[in-house]
C-alpha atoms as a printed R data frame, in Angstrom:
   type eleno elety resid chain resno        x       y      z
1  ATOM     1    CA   UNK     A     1 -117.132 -47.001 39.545
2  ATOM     2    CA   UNK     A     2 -119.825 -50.190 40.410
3  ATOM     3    CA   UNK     A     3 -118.900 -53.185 38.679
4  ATOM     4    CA   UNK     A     4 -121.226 -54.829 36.128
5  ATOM     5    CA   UNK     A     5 -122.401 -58.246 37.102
6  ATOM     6    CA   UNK     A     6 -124.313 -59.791 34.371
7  ATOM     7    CA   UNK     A     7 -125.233 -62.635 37.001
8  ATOM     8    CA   UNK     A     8 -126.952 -59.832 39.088
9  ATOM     9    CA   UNK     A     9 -128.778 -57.730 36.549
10 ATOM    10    CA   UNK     A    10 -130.367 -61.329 35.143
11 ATOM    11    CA   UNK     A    11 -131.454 -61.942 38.821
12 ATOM    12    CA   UNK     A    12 -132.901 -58.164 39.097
13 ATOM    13    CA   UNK     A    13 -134.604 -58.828 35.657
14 ATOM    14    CA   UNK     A    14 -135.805 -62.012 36.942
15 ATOM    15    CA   UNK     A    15 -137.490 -60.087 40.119
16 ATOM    16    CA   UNK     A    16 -139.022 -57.518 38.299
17 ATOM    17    CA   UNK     A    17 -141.118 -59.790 36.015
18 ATOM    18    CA   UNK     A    18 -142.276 -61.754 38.786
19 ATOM    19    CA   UNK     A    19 -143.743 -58.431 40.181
20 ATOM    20    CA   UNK     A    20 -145.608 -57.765 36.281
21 ATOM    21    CA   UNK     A    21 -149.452 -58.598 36.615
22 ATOM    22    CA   UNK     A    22 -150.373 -59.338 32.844
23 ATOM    23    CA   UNK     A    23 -153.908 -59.346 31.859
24 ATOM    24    CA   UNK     A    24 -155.945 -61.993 30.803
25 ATOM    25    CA   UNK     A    25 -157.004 -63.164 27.795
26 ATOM    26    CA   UNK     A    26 -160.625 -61.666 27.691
27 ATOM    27    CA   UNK     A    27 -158.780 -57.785 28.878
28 ATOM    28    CA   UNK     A    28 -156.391 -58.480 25.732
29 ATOM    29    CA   UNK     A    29 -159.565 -59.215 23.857
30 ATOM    30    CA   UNK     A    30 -161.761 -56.389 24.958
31 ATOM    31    CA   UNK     A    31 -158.826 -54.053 25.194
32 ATOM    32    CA   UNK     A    32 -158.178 -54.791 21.171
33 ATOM    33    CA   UNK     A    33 -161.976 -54.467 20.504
34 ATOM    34    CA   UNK     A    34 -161.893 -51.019 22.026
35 ATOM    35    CA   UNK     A    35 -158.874 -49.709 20.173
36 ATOM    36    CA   UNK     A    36 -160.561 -50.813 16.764
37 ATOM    37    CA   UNK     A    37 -163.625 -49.310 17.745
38 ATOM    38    CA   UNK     A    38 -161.535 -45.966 18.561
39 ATOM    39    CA   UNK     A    39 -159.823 -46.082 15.048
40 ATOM    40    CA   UNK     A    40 -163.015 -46.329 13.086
41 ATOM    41    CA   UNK     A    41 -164.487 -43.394 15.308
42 ATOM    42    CA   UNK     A    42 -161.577 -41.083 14.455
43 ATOM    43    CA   UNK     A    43 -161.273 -42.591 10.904
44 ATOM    44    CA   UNK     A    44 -165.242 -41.173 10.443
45 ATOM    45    CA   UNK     A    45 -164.560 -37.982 12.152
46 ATOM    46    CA   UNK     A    46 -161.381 -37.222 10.469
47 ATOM    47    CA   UNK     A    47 -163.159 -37.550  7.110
48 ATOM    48    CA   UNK     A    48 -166.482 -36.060  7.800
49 ATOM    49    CA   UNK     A    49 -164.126 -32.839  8.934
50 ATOM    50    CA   UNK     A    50 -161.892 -33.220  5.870
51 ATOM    51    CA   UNK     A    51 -164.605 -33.228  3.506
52 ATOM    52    CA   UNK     A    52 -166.196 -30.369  5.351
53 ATOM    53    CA   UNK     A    53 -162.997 -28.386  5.348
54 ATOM    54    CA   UNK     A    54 -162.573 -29.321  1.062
55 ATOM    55    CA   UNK     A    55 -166.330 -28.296  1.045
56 ATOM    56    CA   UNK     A    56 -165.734 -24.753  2.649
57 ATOM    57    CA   UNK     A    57 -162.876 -23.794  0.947
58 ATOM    58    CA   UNK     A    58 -164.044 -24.892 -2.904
59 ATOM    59    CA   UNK     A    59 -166.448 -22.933 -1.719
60 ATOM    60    CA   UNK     A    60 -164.268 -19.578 -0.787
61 ATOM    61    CA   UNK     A    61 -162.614 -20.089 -3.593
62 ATOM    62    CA   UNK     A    62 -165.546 -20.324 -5.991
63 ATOM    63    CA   UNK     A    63 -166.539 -16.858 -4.670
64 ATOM    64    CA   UNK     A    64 -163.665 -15.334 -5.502
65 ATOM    65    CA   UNK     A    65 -163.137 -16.252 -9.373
């Protein structure tokens, strides 16, 4: 069984975060803007189908009384 260096793994953890390439401030920025944009999208659709589905189905069940 390998022995556990805790020397080593900091080094190999040291390497592999030189090798990250983190984007800049304006990707952060635009990459937020887009995911807010996204949530209001789906927030619109998910209620436009919600209140579609409660529409049909009041409706269904108006028939049948």
């Amino acid at each position: 069984m390998a022995k556990f260096s805790p020397f080593k793994f900091l080094q190999q953890v040291r390497a592999e975060t030189e090798k990250v390439t983190w984007p800049s401030r304006r990707e952060t920025a635009i990459t937020t803007a887009m995911v807010f944009v996204m949530v209001a999208v789906s927030s619109i659709f998910f209620l436009l189908a919600d209140q579609a589905i409660r529409l049909l189905i009041t409706t269904i069940l108006n028939m049948v009384r």
